[in-house]
C-alpha positions in Angstrom: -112.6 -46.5 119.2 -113.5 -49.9 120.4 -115.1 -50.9 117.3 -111.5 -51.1 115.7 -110.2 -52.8 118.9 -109.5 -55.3 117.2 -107.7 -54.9 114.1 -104.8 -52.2 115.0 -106.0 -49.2 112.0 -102.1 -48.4 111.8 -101.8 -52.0 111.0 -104.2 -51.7 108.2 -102.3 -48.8 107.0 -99.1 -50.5 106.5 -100.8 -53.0 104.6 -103.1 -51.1 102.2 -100.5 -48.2 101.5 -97.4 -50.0 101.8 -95.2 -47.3 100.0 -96.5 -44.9 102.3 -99.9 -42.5 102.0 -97.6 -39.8 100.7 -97.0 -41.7 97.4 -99.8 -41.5 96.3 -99.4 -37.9 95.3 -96.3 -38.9 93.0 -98.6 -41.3 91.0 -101.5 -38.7 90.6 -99.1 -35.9 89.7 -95.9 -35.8 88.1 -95.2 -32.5 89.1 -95.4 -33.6 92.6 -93.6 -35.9 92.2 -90.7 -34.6 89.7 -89.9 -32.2 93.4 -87.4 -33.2 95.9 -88.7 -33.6 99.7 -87.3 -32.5 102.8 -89.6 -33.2 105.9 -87.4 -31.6 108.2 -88.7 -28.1 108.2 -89.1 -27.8 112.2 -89.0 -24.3 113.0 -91.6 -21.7 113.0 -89.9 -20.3 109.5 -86.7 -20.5 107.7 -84.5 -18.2 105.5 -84.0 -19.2 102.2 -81.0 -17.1 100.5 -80.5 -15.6 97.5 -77.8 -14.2 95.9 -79.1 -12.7 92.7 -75.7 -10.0 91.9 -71.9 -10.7 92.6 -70.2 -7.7 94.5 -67.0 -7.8 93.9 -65.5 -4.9 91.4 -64.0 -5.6 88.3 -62.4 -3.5 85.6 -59.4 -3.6 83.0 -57.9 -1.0 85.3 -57.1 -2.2 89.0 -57.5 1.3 90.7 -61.4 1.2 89.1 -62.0 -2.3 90.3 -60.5 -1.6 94.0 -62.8 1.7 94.0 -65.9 0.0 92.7 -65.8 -3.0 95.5 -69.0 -3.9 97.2 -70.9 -6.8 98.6 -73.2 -9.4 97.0 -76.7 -7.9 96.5 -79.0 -10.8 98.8 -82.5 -11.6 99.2 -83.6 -13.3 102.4 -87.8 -14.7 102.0 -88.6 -15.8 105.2 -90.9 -19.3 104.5 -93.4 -20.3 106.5 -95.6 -23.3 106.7 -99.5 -23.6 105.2 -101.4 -26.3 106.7 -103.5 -28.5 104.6 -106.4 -30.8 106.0 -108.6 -33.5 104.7 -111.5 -35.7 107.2 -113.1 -38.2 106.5 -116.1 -40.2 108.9 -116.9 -43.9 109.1 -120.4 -44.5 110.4 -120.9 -46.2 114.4 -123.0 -48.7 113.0 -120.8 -49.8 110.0 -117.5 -50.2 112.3 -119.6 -52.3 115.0 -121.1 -54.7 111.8 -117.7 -55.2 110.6 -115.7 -55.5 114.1 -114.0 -58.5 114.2 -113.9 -59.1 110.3 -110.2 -58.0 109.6 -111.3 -57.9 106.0 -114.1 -56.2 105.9 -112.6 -53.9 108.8 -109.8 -53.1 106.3 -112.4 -52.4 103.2 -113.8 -50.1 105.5 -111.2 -48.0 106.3 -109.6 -48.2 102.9 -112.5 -46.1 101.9 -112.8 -43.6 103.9 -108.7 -43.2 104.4 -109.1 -43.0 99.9 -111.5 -40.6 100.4 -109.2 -38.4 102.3 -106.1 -39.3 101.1 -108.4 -37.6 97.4 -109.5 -34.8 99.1 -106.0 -33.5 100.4 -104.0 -34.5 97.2 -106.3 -33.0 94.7 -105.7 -29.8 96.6 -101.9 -29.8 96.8 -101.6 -31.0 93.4 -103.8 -28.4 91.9 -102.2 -25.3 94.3 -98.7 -26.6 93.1 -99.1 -24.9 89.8 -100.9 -22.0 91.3 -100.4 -18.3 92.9 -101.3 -19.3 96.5 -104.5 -17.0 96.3 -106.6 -19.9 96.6 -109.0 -19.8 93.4 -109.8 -22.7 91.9 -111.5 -21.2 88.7 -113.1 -17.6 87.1 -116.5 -17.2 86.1 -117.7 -16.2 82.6 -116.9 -12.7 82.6 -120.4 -11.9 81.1 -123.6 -14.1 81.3 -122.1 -16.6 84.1 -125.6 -17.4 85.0 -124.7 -16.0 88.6 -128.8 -15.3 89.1 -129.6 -19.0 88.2 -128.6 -22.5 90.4 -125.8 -23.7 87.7 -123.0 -21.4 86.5 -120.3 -21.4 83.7 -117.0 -21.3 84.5 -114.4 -19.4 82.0 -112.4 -21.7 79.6 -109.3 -21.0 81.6 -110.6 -22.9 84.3 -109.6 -26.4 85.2 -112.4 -28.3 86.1 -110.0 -30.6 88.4 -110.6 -28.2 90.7 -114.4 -29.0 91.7 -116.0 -31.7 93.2 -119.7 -32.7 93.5 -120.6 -31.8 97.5 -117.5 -29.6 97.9 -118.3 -25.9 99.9 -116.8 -23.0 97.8 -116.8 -18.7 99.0 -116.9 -16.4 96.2 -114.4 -12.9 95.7 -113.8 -10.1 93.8 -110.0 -11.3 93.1 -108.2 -14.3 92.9 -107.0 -14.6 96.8 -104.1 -12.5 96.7 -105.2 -9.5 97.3 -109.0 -8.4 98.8 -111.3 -10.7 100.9 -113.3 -13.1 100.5 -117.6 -12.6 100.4 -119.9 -13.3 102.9 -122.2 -16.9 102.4 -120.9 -20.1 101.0 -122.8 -22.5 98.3 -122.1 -26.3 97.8 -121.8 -27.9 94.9 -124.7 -30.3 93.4 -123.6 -31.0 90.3 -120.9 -30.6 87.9 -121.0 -30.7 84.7 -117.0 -30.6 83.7 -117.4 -30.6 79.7 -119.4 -27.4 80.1 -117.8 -26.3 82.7 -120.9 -25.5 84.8 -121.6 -25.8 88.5 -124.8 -26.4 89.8 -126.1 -25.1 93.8 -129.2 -25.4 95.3 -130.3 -21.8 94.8 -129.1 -18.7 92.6 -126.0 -18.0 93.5 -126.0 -14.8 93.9 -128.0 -15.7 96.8 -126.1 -18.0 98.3 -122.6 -16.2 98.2 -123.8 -12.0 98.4 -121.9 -10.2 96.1 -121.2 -12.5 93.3 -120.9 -11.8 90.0 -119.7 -12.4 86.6 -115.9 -12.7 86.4 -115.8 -13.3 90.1 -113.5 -16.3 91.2 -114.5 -19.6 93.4 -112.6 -20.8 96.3 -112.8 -23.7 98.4 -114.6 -22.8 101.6 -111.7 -21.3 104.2 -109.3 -21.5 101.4 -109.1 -17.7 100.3 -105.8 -16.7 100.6 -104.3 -19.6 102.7 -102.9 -21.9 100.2 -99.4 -23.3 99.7 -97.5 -20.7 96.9 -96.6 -22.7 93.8 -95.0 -22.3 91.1 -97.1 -18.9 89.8 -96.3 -17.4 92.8 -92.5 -18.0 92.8 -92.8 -17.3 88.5 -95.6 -14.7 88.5 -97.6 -14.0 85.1 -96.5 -10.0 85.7 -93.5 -8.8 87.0 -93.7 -7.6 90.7 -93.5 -3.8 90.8 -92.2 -1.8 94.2 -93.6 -2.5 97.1 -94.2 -6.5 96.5 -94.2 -8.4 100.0 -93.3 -11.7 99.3 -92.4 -13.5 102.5 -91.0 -10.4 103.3 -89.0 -8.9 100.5 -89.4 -7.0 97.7 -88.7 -8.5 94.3 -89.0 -6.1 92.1 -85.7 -4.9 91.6 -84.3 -7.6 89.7 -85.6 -10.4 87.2 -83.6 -13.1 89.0 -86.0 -12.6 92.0 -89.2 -13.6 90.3 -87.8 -15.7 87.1 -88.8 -15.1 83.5 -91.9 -15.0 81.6 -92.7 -15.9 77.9 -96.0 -14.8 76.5 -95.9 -14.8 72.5 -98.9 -14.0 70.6 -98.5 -16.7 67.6 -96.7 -20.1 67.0 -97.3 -23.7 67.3 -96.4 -24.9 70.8 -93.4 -26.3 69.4 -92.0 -22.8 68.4 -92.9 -21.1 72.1 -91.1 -23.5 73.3 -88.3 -23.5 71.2 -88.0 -19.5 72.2 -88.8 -19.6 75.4 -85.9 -22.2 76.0 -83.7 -19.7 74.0 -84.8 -16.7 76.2 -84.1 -19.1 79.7 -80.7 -19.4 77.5 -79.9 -16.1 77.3 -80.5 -15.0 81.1 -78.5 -17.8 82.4 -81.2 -20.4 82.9 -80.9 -23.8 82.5 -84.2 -25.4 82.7 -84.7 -29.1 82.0 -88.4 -30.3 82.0 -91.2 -28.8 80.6 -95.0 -29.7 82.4 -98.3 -29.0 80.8 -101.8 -29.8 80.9 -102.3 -33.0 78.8 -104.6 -31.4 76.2 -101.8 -29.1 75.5 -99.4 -31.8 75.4 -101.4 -34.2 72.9 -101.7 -30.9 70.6 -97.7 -30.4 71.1 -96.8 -34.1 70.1 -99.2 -33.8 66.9 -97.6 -30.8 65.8 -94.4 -32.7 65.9 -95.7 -36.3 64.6 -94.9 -39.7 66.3 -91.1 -40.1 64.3 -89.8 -37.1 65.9 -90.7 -37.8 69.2 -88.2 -39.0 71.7 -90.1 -41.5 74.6 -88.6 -41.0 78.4 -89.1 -42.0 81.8 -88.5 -39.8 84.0 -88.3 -40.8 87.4 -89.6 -38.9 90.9 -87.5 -37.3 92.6 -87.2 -39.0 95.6 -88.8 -42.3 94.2 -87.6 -43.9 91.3 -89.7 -46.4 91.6 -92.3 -44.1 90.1 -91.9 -43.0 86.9 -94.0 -40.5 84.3 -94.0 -41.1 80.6 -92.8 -38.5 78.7 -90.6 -37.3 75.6 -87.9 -35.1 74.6 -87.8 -31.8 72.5 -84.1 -30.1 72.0 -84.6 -26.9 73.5 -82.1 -23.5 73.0 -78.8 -25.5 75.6 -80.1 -28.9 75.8 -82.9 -31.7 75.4 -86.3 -30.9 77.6 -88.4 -33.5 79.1 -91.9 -33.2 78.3 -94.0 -34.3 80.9 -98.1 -33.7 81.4 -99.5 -33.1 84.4 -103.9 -32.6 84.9 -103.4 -30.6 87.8 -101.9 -27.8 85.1 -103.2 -24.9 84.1 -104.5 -25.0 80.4 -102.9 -22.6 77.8 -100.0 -22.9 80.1 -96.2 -24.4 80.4 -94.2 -24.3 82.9 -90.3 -25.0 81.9 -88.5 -25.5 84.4 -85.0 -26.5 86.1 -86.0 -29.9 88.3 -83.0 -29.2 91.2 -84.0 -25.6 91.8 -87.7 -26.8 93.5 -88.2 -28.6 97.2 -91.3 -29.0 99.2 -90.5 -28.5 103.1 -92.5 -30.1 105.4 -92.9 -30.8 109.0 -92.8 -34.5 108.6 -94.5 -36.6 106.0 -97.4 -35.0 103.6 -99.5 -36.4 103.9 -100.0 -38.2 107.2 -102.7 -39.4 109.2 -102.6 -37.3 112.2 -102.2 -39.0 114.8 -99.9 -37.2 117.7 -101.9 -39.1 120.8 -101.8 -42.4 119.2 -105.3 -43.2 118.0 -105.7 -43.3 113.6 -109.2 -42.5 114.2 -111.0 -40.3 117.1 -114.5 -40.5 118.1 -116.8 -37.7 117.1 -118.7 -35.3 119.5 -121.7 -34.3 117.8 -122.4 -38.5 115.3 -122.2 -41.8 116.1 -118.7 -42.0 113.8 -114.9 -41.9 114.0 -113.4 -39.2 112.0 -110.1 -39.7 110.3 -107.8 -37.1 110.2 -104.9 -36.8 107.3 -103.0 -33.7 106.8 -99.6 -31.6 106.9 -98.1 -28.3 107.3 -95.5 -27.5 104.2 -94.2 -24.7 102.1 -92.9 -25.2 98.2 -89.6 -23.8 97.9 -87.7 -22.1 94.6 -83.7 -21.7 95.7 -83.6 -19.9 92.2 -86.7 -18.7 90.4 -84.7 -17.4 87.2 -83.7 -20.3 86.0 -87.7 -20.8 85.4 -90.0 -19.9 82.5 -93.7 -19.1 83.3 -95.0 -20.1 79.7 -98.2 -18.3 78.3 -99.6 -20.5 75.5 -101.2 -18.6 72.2 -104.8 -20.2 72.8 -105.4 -20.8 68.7 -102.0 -23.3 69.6 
């Protein structure tokens, strides 16, 4: 650490991310940023309540309602933290050329804190919109080219999900369920028009067991990621025996929130009828987020003089602000927002209040609990930086949300 003797690195970090490292996020991805924070979230887990049936009785006859008393029906999840980790390195020999040159000392570290500060929100972004399983994409499920060095993804598959040098594992399922198989491959090349992936050998080689239809992870990721918003929404129903943090929510539709899968219509008309469904089950949901390519195909569907321009503002900084426009839904006008980090062929309508991210203090952070930004590495002549957090997303009421299955000829 003496290389950076000079030049305090937390100093430097005031003054290259003045608004904090965390906002970053907001700007990358309105959904992110749409979600209220609370970085209080101490304990080993908390209970989150819901109340999804009233108990009381009630009838035109008092005798029936004083017979039919009872209590509210409750559901308590128990949420716990995930942890999310991004490191970066800054070479010996670069931090002694540069010691003593505040400038070039801040260039420096500005790179390798981006490179990080990348790394961690590309993840939590992306796993916002996702089931917690971990996959970042599907093979083909026929002629993925899983005995050959590149593969092709499905067209499902968000190619946001894949960097050039990134580690991935291979399974049989998505991360919710099963385990993850043996070997590892990193990533070469990507070619994210064709949504191929390129390793150094056949994969099938590289991760044993792969094959077509098979999903990617990032390596230690199976499993292990922060639930978003398809986990609290699931594309199915849960059926009996669901676990999720601890309770089973199968027995009512509040528990899990609603889904909207038509097989025709512009995206305009899902829209419009999902909106009327959330409408008839009590919802009130009041954005709408999408991928952008879904987005550009919804606004020319409706043509540039019936669209309504917004700014919506984060949550918790309105100083940031997403472009978006509004579309009169079944109770109410919908902002319409895109976000890359969505799934394609999918919408997500949802009420803005209902969703928090708990945290144990900011996320992200440079870790720092002993007071040094940087610690030397064991095994290189480097200092490693170390930005991360521990944080659940939280849904206080997942019916007033619409999982939203896009017809793909939309």
């Amino acid at each position: 650490m003496t290389s950076l003797s000079l030049t305090p690195v937390n100093e430097l970090a005031r003054r290259l991310y003045p608004d904090g490292i965390e906002a970053l996020l907001y700007k990358k991805s309105p959904g992110w940023g749409m979600i209220s924070k609370w970085e209080g979230f101490g304990d080993a887990s908390k209970e989150l309540v819901w109340k999804f049936a009233v108990g009381g009785g009630a009838s035109t006859q008092f005798a029936n309602a004083q017979a039919n008393k009872g209590v509210p029906s409750l559901k308590k999840p128990l949420i716990t933290r995930t942890k999310e980790y991004a490191l970066a390195s800054m070479d010996g020999e670069m931090l002694d050329a540069v010691s003593g040159k505040p400038g070039q000392l801040a260039s420096t570290f500005k790179v390798a804190m981006d490179d990080a500060l990348y790394n961690i929100q590309l993840s939590l972004c992306f796993h916002l919109f996702r089931n917690g399983g971990g996959a970042r994409g599907q093979l083909l499920s026929s002629a993925s080219g899983v005995g050959t060095v590149t593969i092709t993804l499905s067209a499902t598959t968000s190619m946001q999900g894949f960097e050039k040098g990134m580690w991935v594992n291979g399974g049989t399922t998505d991360g919710t369920t099963g385990a993850v198989l043996p070997g590892k491959a990193q990533i070469t090349a990507v070619n994210r028009g064709a949504r191929q992936l390129t390793a150094a050998a056949a994969w099938n080689t590289l991760i044993i067991g792969l094959v077509d239809a098979c999903y990617l992870f990032r390596d230690g990721d199976f499993g292990g990621v922060v639930k978003g918003f398809q986990a609290w929404v699931p594309d199915s129903a849960p059926t009996p025996g669901d676990n999720f943090y601890g309770i089973d929510r199968s027995s009512d539709t509040r528990l899990h929130g609603l889904r909207y899968a038509p097989t025709s219509g512009t995206i305009e008309e899902v829209l419009i009828d999902a909106s009327a469904l959330a409408f008839e089950n009590g919802a009130d949901p009041d954005i709408v987020i999408m991928n952008p390519l879904d987005k550009a195909n919804l606004v020319k569907q409706m043509g540039s003089k019936r669209i309504i321009p917004v700014n919506a503002a984060s949550a918790d900084k309105p100083t940031i602000g997403y472009k978006g426009f509004m579309l009169e839904g079944a109770n109410g006008a919908l902002t319409i927002l895109s976000d890359p980090m969505c799934q394609r062929n999918k919408a997500w309508m949802l009420k803005q209040d209902t969703w928090e991210v708990w945290s144990l203090g900011k996320v992200p952070r440079v870790l720092n609990r002993d007071g040094q930004e940087t610690l030397r590495e064991a095994s290189a002549d480097a200092d490693e930086l170390r930005v991360g957090g521990y944080l659940a997303v939280v849904c206080s009421a997942p019916n007033d949300n619409v999982n939203i299955t896009l017809p793909t000829a939309s």
